[in-house]
N, C-alpha and C positions, 0 to 999 in steps of 0.2 A: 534774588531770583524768584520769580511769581514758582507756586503750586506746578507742579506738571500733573494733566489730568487726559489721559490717555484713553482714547475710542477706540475697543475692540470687539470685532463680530465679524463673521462669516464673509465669504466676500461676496458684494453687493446687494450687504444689507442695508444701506445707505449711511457709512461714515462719511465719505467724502462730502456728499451733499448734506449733510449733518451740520462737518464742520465748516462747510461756507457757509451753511444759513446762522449757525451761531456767528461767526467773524461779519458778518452784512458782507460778504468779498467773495468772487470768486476765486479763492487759494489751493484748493486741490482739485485738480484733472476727474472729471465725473463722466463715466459712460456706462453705457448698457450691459458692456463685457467684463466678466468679473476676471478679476488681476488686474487692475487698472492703475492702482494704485500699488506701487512696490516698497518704495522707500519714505520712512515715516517722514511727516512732511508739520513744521509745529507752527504755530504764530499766537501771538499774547492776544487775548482777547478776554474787554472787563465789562461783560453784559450788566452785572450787579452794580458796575462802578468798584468792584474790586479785581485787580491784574489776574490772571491765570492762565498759563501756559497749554494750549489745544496742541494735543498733538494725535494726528489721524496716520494709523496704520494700513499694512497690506492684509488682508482676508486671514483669519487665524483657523480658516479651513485648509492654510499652506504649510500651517504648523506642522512637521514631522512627527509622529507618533510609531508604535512599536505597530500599529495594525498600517499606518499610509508611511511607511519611511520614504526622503522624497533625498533622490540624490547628492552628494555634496556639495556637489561641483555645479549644483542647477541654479540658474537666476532664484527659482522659487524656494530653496535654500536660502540665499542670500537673503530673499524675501522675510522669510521666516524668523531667520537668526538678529537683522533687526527689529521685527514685531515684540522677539523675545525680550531683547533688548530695552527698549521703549515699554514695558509690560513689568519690565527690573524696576525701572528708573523712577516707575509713576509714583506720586504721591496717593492719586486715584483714579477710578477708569470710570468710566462709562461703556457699559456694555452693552452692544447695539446690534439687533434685530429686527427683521423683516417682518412685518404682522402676518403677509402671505404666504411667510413660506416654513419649513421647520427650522427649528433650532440644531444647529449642529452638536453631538456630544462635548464637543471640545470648547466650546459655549459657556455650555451647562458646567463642565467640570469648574473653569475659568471665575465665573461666578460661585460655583461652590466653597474653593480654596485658596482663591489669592486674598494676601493679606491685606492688601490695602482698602479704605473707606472705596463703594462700588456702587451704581445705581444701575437699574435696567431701562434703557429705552428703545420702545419699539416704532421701528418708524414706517415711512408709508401710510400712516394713518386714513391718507385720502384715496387707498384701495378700501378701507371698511366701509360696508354698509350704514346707514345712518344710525341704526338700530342695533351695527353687531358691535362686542363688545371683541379687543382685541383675546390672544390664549393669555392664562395664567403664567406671570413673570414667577421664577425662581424665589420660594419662601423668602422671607424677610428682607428682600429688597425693594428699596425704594422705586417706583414703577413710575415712565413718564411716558405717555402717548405723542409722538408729535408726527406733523405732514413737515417735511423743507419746501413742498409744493404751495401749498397754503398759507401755512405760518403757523399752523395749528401747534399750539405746546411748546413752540421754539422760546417764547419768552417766560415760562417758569420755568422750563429748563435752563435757562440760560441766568435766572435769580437761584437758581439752586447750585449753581458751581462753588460758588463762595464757599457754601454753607460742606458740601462734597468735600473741598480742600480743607476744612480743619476750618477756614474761617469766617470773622462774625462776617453779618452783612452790611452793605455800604449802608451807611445813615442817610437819613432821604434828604431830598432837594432842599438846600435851606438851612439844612439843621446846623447847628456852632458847633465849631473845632473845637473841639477839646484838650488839643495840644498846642 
């Protein structure tokens, strides 16, 4: 079973369109309304030529916390509890935000203390000005700019999943099997 390497951020920071522009497919529902995306939604996808499992979440701004507790009984509960779920499971995440807009606390903690391998990427790149530099990604994480409009970033993020999941990178075009 490939790596599971889970996108989590804010809703509509652009996971959804994230994860189709890594997959070349449209596989998650992307619209302007945030909660769009409920139920983690995965497919295998080997940008590097190495397998790994994408799996794109609901907004982890639906996460319950002591200061936003959000009913039990609510879809956005339900929402939540497999975000969390999917966020257990990962091998690694990809944490993804909006260059436009702020970063939610619950983000930032997310990034601070989950234990698995984690990279930050900020997407929307094609709202930056040509000259402006996105905000500073969370200390010691690996930082990748990308547009899913453009294509900007999408393919060394997409060589850097391998490397994200624990493993090596696919041998280039050509090269002899070694097994």
């Amino acid at each position: 079973d490939p790596p599971r390497i889970v996108l989590l951020g804010a809703p509509n920071a652009g996971k959804s369109t994230l994860f189709n522009a890594i997959l070349g497919a449209d596989r998650s529902i992307t619209h302007p309304t945030p909660g769009t995306t409920r139920d983690p939604v995965d497919e295998i996808a080997a940008p590097d030529g190495i397998p790994v499992r994408l799996v794109d979440t609901a907004g982890v701004g639906e996460i319950p916390t002591a200061r936003s507790p959000i009913p039990t009984e609510s879809l956005a509960a339900a929402s939540a509890a497999a975000t969390i779920q999917a966020m257990t499971g990962a091998d690694a995440l990809l944490l993804v935000a909006d260059v436009d807009r702020p970063v939610p606390e619950d983000v930032r903690a997310i990034a601070a203390t989950a234990p698995q391998p984690r990279v930050w990427v900020w997407t929307k790149a094609d709202l930056l000005a040509a000259d402006a530099e996105p905000p500073p990604a969370p200390a010691g994480l690996r930082t990748y700019v990308v547009s899913a409009r453009n294509g900007r970033g999408i393919e060394a993020l997409g060589a850097a999943l391998s490397a994200l999941a624990g493993l090596p990178p696919a041998p280039p075009a050509g090269a002899p099997c070694l097994f």
